[in-house]
NURO-98602 format. One record per residue (C-alpha): residue in three letters; z, x, y. Coordinates in steps of 0.1 Angstrom, whole numbers, plus 2048, in hexadecimal, padded with zeros to 3 digits. Layout:
<paros>
> r, pz, px, py
> ALA, Z, X, Y $
...
</paros>
This chain:
<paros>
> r, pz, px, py
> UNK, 745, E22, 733 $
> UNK, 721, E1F, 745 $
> UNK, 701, E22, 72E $
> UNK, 6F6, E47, 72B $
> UNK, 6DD, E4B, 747 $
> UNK, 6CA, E6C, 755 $
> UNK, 6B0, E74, 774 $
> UNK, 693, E8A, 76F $
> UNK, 675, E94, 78C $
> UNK, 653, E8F, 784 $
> UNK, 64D, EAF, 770 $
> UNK, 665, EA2, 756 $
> UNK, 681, EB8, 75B $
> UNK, 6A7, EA9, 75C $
> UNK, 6B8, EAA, 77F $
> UNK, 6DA, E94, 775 $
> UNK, 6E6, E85, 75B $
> UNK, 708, E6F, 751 $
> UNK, 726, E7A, 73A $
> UNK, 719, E5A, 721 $
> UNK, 6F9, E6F, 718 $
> UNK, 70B, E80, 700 $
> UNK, 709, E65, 6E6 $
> UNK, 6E4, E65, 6EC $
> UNK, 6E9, E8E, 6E1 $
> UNK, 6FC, E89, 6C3 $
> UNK, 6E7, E6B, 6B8 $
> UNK, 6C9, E81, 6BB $
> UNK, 6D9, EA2, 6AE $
> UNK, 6CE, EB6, 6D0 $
> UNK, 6DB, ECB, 6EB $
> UNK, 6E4, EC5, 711 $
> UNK, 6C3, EB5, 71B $
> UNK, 6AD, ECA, 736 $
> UNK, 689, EB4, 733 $
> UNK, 67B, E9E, 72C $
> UNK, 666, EAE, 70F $
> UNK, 688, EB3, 6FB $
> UNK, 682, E8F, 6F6 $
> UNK, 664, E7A, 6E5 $
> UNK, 665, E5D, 700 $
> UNK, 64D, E45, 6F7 $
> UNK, 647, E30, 717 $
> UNK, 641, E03, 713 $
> UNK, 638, DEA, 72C $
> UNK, 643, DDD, 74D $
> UNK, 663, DCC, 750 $
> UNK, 665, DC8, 774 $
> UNK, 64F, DD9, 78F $
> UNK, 659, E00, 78F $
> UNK, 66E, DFC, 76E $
> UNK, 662, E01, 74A $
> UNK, 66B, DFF, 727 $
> UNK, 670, E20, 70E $
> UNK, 67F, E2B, 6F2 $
> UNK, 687, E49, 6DF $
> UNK, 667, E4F, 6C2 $
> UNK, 670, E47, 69C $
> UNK, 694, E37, 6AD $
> UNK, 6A1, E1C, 6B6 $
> UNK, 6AD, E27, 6D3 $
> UNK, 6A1, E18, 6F4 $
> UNK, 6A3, E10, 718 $
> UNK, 69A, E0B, 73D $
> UNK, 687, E26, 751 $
> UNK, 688, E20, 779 $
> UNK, 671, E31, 78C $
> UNK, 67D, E38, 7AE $
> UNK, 672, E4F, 7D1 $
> UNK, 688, E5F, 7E2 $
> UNK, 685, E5E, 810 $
> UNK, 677, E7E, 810 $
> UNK, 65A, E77, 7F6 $
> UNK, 669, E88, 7CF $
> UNK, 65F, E6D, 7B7 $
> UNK, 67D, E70, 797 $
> UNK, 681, E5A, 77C $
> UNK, 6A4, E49, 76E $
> UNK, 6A3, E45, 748 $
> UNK, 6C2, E2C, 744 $
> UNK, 6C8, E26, 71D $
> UNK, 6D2, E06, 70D $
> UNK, 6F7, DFD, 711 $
> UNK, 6FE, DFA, 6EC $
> UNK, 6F7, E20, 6E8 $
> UNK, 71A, E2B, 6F1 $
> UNK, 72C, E0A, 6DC $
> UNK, 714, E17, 6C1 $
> UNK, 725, E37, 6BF $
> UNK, 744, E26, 6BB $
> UNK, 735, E12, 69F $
> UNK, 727, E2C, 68E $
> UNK, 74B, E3C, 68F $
> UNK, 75B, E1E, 67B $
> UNK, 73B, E1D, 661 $
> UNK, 749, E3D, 65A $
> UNK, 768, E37, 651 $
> UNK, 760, E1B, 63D $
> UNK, 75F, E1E, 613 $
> UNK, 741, E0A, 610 $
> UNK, 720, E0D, 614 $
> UNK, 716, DFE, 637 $
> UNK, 6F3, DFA, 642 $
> UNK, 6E9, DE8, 666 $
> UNK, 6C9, DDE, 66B $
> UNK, 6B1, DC5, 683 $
> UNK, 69F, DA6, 685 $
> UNK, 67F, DB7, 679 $
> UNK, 691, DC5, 659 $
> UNK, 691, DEA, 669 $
> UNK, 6B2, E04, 65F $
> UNK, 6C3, E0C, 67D $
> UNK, 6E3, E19, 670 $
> UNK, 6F3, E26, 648 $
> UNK, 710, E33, 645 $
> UNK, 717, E53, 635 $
> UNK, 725, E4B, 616 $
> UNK, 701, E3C, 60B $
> UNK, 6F8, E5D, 604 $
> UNK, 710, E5D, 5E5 $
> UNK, 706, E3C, 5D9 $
> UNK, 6DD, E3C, 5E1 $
> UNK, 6C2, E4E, 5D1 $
> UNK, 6B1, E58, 5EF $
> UNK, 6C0, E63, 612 $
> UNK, 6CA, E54, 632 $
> UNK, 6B0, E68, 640 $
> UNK, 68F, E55, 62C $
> UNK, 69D, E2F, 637 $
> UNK, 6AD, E2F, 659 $
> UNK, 68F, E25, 674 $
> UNK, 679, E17, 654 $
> UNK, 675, DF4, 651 $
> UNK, 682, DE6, 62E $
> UNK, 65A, DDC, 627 $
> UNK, 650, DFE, 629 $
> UNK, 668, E06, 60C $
> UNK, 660, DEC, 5F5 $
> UNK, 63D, DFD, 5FA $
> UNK, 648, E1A, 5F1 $
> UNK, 659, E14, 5D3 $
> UNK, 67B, E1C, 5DE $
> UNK, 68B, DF8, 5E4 $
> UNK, 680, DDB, 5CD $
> UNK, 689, DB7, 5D5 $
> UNK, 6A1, DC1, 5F3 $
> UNK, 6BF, DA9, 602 $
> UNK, 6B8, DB2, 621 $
> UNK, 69A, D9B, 620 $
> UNK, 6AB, D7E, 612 $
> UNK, 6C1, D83, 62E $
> UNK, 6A4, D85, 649 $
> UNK, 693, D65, 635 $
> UNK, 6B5, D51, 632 $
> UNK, 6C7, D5C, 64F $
> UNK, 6E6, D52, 63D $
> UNK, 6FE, D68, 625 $
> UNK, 6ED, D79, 605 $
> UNK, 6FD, D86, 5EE $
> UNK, 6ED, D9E, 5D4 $
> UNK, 6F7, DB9, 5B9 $
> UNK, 6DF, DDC, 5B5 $
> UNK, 6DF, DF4, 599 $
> UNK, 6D7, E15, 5A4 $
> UNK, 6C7, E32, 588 $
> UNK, 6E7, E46, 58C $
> UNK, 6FC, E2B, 57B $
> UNK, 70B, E1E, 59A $
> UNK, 70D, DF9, 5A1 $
> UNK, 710, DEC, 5C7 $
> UNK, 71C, DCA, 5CF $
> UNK, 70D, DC4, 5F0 $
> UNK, 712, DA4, 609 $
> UNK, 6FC, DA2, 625 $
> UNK, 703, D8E, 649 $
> UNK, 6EF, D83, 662 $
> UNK, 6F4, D8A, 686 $
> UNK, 6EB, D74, 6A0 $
> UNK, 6ED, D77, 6C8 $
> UNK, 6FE, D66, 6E1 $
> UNK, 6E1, D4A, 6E5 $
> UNK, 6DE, D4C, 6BF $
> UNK, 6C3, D5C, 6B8 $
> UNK, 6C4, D70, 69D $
> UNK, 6C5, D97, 6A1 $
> UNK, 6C2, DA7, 67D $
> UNK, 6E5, DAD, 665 $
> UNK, 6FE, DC3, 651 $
> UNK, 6FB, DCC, 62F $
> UNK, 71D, DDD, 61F $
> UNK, 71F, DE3, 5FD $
> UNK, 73A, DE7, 5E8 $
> UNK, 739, E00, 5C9 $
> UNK, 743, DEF, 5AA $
> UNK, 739, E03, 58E $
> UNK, 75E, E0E, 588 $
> UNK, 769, DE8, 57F $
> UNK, 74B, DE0, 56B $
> UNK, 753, E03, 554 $
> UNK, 779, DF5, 556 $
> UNK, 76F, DD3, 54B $
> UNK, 755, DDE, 52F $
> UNK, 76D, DF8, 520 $
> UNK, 78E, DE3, 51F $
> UNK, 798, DD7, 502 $
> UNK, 786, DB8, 4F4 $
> UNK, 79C, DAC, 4DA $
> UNK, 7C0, DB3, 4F1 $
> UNK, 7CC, D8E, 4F9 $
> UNK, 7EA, D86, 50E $
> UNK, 805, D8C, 4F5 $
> UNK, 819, D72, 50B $
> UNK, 803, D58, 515 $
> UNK, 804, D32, 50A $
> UNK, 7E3, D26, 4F7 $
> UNK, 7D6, D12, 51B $
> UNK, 7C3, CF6, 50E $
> UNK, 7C0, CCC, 50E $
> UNK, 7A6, CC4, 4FA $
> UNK, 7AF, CAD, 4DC $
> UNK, 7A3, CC8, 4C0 $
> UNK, 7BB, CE5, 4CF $
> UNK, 7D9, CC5, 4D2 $
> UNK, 7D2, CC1, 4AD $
> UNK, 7CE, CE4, 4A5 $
> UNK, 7ED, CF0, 4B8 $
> UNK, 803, CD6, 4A5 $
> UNK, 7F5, CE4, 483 $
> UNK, 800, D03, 48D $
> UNK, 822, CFD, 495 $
> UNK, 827, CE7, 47B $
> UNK, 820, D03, 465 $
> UNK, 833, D1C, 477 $
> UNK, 851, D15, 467 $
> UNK, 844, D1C, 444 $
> UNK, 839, D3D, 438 $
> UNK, 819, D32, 42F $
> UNK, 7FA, D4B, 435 $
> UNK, 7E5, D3E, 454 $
> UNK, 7C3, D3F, 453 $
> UNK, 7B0, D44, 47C $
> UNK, 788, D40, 47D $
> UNK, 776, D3E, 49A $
> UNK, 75C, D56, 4B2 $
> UNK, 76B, D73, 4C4 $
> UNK, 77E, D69, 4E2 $
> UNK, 78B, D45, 4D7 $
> UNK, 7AE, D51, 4D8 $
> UNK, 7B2, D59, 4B6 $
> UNK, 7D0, D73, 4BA $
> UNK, 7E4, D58, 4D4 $
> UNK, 7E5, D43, 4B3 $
> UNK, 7F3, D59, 4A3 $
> UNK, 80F, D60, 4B9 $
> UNK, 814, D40, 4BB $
> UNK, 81C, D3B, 493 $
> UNK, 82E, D5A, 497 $
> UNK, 846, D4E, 4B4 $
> UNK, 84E, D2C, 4A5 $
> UNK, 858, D3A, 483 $
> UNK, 875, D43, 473 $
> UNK, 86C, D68, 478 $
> UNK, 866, D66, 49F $
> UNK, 883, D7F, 49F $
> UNK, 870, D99, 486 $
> UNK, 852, DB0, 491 $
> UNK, 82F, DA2, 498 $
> UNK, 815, DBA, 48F $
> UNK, 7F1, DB7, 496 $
> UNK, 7D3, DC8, 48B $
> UNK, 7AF, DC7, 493 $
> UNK, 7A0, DCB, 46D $
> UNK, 77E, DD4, 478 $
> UNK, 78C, DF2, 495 $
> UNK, 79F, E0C, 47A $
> UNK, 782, E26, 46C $
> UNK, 77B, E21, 446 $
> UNK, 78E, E40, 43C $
> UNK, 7AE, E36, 44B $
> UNK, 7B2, E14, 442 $
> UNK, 7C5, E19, 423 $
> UNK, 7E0, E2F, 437 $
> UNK, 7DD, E1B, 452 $
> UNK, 7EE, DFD, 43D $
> UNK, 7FF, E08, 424 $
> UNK, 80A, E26, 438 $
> UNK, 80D, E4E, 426 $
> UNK, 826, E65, 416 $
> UNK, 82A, E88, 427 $
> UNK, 80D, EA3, 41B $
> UNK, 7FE, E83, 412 $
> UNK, 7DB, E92, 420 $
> UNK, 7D4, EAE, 433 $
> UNK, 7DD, EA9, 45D $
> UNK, 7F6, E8E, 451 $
> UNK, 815, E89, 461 $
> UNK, 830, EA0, 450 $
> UNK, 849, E87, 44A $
> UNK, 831, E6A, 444 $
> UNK, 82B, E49, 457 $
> UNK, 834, E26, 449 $
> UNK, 816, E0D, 44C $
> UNK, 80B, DEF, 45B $
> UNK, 81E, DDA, 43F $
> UNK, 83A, DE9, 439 $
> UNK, 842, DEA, 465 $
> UNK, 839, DC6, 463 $
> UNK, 855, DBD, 446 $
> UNK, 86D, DA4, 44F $
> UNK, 84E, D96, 46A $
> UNK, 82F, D8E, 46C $
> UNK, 80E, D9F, 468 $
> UNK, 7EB, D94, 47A $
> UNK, 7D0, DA3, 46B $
> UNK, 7B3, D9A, 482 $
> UNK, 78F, D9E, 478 $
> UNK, 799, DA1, 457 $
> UNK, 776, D97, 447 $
> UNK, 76B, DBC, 454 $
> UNK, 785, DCC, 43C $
> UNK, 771, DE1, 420 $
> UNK, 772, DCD, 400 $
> UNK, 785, DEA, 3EC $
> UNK, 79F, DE8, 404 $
> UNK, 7A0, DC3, 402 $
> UNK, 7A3, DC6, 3E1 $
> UNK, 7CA, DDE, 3E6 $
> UNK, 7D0, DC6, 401 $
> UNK, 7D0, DAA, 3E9 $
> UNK, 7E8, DB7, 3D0 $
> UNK, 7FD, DC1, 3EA $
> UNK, 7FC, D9B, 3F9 $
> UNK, 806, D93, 3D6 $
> UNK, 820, DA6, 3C8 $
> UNK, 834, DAC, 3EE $
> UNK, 836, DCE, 3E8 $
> UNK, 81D, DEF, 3F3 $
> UNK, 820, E11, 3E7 $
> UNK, 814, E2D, 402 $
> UNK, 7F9, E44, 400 $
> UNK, 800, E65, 3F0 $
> UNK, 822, E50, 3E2 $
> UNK, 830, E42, 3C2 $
> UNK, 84F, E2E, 3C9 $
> UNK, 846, E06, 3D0 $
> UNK, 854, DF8, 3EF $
> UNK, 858, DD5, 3F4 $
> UNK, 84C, DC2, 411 $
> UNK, 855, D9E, 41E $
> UNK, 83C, D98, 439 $
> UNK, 826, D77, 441 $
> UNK, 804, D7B, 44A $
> UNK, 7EA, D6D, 465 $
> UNK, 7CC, D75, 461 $
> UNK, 7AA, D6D, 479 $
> UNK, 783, D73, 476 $
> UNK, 765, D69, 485 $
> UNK, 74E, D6A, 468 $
> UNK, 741, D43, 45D $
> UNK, 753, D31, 43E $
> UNK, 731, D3B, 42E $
> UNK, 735, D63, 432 $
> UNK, 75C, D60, 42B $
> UNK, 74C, D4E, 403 $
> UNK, 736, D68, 403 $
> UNK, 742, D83, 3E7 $
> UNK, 72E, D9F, 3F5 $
> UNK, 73F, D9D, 416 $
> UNK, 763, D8C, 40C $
> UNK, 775, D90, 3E9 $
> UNK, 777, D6A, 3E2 $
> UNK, 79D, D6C, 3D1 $
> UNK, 7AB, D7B, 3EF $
> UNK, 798, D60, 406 $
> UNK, 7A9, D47, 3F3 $
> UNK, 7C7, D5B, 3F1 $
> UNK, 7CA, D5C, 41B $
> UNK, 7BC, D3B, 420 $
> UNK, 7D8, D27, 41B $
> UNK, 7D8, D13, 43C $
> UNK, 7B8, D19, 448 $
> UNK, 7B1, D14, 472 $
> UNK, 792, D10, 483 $
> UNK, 796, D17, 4A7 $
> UNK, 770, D03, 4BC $
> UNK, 762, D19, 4D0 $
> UNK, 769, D16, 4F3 $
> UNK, 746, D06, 4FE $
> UNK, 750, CE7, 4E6 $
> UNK, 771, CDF, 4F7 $
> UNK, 764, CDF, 51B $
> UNK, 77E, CCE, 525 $
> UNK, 796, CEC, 521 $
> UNK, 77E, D01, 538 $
> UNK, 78F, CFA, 559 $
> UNK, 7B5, CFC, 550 $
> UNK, 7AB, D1D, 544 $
> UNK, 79B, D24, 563 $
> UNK, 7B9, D1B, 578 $
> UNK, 7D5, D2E, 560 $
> UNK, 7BF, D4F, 564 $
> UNK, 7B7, D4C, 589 $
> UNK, 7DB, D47, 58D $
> UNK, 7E6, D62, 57B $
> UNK, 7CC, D7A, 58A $
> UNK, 7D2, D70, 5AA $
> UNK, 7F5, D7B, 5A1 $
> UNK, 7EF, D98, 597 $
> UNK, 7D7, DA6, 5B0 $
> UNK, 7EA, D96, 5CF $
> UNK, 7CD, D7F, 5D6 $
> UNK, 7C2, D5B, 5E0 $
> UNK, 7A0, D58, 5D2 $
> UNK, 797, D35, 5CA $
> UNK, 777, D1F, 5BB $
> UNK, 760, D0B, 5CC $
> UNK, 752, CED, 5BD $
> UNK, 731, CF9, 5B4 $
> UNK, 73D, D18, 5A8 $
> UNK, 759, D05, 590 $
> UNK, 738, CF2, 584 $
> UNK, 727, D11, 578 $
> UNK, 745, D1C, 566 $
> UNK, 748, CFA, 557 $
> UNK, 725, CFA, 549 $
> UNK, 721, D1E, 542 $
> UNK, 720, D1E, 517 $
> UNK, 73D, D3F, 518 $
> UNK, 731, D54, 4F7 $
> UNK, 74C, D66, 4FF $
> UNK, 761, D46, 4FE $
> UNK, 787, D4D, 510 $
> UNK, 786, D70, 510 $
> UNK, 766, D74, 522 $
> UNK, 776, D56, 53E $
> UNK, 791, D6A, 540 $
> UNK, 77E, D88, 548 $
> UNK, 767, D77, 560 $
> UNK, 789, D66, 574 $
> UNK, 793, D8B, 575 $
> UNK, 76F, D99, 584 $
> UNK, 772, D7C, 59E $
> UNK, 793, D84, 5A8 $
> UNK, 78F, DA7, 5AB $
> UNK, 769, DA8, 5BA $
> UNK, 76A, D89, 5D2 $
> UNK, 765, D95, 5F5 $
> UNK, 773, D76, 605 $
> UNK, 792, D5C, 5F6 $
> UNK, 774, D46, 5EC $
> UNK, 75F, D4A, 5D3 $
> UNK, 73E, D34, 5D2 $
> UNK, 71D, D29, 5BB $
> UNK, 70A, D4A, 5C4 $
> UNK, 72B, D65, 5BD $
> UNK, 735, D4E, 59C $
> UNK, 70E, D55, 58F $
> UNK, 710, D7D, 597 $
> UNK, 737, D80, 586 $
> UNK, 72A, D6E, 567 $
> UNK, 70F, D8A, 565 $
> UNK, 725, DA7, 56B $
> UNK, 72B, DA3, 543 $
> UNK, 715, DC0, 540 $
> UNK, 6FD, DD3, 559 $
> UNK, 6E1, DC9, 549 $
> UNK, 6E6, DA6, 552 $
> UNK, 6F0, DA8, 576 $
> UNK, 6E3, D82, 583 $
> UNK, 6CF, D86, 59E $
> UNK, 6CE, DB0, 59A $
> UNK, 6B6, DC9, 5AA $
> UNK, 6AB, DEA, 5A2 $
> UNK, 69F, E06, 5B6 $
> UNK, 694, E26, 5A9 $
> UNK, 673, E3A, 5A8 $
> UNK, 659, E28, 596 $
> UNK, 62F, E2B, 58C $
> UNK, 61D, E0D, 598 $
> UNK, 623, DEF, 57F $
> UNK, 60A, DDC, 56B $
> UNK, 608, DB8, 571 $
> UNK, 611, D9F, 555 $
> UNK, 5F9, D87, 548 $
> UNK, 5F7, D65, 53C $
> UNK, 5E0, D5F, 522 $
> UNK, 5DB, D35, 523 $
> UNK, 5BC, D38, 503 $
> UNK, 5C2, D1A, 4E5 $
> UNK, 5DA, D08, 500 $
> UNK, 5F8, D1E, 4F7 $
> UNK, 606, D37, 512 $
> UNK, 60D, D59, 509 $
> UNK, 616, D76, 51A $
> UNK, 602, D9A, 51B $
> UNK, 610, DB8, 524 $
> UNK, 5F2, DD0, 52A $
> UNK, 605, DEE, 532 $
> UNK, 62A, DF9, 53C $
> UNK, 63B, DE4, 559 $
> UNK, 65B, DDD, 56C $
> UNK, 671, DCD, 54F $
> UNK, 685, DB4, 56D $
> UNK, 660, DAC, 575 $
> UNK, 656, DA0, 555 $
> UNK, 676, D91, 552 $
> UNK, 673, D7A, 575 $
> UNK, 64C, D6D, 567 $
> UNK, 65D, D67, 545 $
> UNK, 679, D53, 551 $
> UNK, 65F, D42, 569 $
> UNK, 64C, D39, 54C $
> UNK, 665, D2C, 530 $
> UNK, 676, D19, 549 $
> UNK, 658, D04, 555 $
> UNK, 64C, D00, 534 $
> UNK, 66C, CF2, 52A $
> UNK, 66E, CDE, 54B $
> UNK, 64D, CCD, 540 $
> UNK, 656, CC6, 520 $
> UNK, 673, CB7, 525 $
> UNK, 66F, CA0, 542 $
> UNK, 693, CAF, 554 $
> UNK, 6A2, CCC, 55D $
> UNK, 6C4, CC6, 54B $
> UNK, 6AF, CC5, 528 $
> UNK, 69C, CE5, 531 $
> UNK, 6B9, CF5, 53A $
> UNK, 6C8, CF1, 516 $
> UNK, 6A7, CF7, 507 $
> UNK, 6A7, D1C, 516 $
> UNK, 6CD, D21, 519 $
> UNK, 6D8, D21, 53A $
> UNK, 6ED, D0C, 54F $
> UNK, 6D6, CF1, 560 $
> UNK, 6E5, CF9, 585 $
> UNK, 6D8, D1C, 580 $
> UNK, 6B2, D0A, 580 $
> UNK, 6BC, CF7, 59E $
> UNK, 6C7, D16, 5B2 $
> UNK, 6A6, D2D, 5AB $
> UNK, 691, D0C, 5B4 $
> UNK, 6A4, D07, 5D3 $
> UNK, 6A3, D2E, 5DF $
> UNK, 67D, D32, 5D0 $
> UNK, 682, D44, 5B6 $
> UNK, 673, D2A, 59F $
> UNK, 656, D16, 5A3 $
> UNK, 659, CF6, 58C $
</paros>
């Protein structure tokens, strides 16, 4: 199809014009064109004698005007548009029909193109951005720190996650174009909207662990631990699990539980500290009908008494409230419970597992832990090392749950070097759970099979969206106030004369510590422990300019 072309005299009004005009009409939102004045034409220089440049005002649309005479003396003039006008229309049909947020723009950093479903997603309209140039609306306020200027500076792939006022959090990647001589001609922006997965990820269940899983590990303290345990699997002894949240506290316990003598009987678990004060008791030793008004009519049996004949975990069982421990304690002792609103003693043959995360010191503490039921359940105690001091376990883990992720989401996402290196130095709080969870977001989020340094630092702070790496905000905002640095007596501190941006004071902050602790300790692997983060993280914001050291 030829580009959209038409033929007007010299008083401007239309004498021809091709079937291809019409994507100049729906791209302006007009009529059938009569003259010229329907149209701001805003006329450039000279490309050739007899032929000029023009374009469309506040567009980017564009072309060739040829000014020709005909033998018997009429002077007309042949607007011929760019080419790309009618592909564009076909583009513009696909962005449509696209579920993610697609934005084209140019060399210069100028929106020529959004699809529609920005409007959903943006706080402002299509209308304020396309034709401006991404400058203007830092200016204004509306855009802070954009990608599409990494991209223009980079000319390479950026990656970048943005947290919008209305709770929506876009995952955008950004691509250069180049032309056929390789120059480069602007890029694409497409977004991805992944506030659904973060809700999923921060509402799920932190204390579910795969009921079926083997403890992954290789580390010399989880060999040793892991023959304890099934050396005392076969006894009924109660097993004492400390460690922090996430170690893998529960897997233990399964573990006892399916090498013992009662792997055929039930295994119960309970999360101690996740059953309201008021129903604890019942919640255990289970109720007697009209027990309590909006009971059960015909009564419910409790935690111990559907764990007879097994195995009960009680996890988190330093949260339990210390009259309760007290009742749990007698029951432990005698093997018998008697339910709530009941007088007739039923006996119980259960063996219990229990886990916390509170220090050996809080457990001796008598104001948090009655100290004859401590030593009543601490029979064979087990100390499960967090994950950050068994590094070597870090990448077997890694490997189990990309495999079963990729599994389970039909996928064949994998690591590259640099990004296995960030996990392997990152200090996981959240120690397996929080890998496991992080596997999960890279599986699921990844736009492409491989996942490298840059994605691995945004999934590890997807956690929570106030710790989105790398993460920009736009919204309406006053004018900040700059931060300070006050250098009197030698000692650097910070002022804060008034309100401002908090990622603002949170970039000159970071700035700060880390060059202080880069100073005083000669390297950045030191610093980077100093201040808690991984020292490839310092290497990275050097290397892209975010850091000046």
């Amino acid at each position: 199809m030829g580009s959209p072309a038409f033929l007007a005299d010299e008083d401007g009004k239309v004498l021809l014009k091709n079937i291809s005009m019409r994507y100049i009409r729906e791209r302006l939102g007009t009529g059938e064109l009569h003259h010229l004045n329907e149209m701001e034409i805003v006329l450039g220089g000279y490309e050739a004698h007899r032929v000029r440049k023009f374009k469309i005002r506040d567009t980017n649309i564009d072309g060739l005007v040829y000014y020709l005479d005909y033998p018997d003396g009429d002077k007309v003039r042949m607007f011929v548009f760019d080419r790309s006008i009618s592909a564009d229309k076909t583009m513009t049909d696909i962005m449509e029909h696209i579920d993610e947020v697609v934005v084209i723009f140019n060399q210069y950093g100028v929106i020529e193109k959004i699809n529609s479903i920005a409007d959903s997603i943006l706080p402002f309209s299509r209308e304020d951005i396309v034709g401006k140039d991404i400058r203007e609306l830092v200016k204004w306020g509306m855009v802070e720190d954009p990608i599409i200027l990494k991209l223009i500076e980079k000319k390479q792939k950026v990656y970048g996650d943005i947290a919008y006022p209305n709770g929506k959090v876009i995952s955008y990647t950004a691509i250069p174009v180049f032309g056929s001589r390789g120059n480069f001609r602007g890029g694409v922006l497409t977004g991805r909207d992944i506030s659904r997965i973060i809700s999923l990820v921060q509402q799920r269940d932190r204390n579910e662990e795969d009921e079926d899983v083997e403890y992954i590990s290789v580390s010399d303290s989880m060999r040793e631990i892991k023959n304890m345990v099934d050396t005392v699997a076969a006894s009924d002894a109660t097993v004492f699990i400390t460690g922090e949240s996430g170690v893998g506290k529960e897997v233990l316990a399964r573990r006892v539980w399916k090498n013992s003598g009662r792997r055929n009987g039930p295994f119960m678990a309970v999360n101690c500290g996740a059953i309201p004060s008021e129903l604890i008791e019942s919640e255990f030793f289970g109720y007697e009908k009209g027990a309590f008004t909006g009971a059960n009519a015909k009564g419910k049996e409790g935690l111990l008494e559907a764990a007879n004949g097994g195995t009960l975990f009680m996890d988190e069982i330093g949260e339990l409230p210390l009259d309760m421990q007290k009742k749990l304690l007698r029951a432990i002792q005698e093997g018998a419970i008697i339910r709530v609103g009941g007088t007739k003693t039923k006996k119980i043959n259960v063996r219990f597992i229990c886990a916390t995360n509170k220090t050996t010191e809080e457990l001796r503490n008598p104001a948090v832990f009655r100290q004859d039921l401590y030593y009543r359940l601490n029979v064979i105690p087990v100390e499960v090392p967090a994950l950050r001091d068994r590094r070597e376990d870090i990448m077997p883990l890694v490997g189990y749950y990309l495999q079963h992720f990729n599994d389970k989401y039909h996928r064949k996402v994998f690591m590259t070097e640099e990004a296995k290196h960030i996990l392997d130095e990152y200090r996981w709080p959240g120690n397996i759970r929080e890998l496991k969870n992080v596997i999960e977001r890279c599986v699921v989020l990844a736009p492409q099979d491989e996942v490298d340094g840059i994605q691995m630092d945004r999934m590890l702070g997807l956690g929570s969206l106030d710790k989105i790496q790398g993460s920009h905000f736009i919204k309406e905002r006053k004018p900040v106030t700059k931060v300070e640095i006050d250098t009197e007596d030698d000692e650097e501190s910070i002022l804060i004369r008034d309100i401002m941006d908090i990622n603002e004071a949170h970039r000159i902050c970071e700035q700060i510590i880390i060059k202080k602790a880069v100073e005083k300790y000669g390297n950045i692997t030191k610093a980077a422990e100093a201040v808690g983060i991984n020292p490839s993280t310092i290497y990275r914001k050097i290397k892209s300019g975010q850091l000046e050291i």
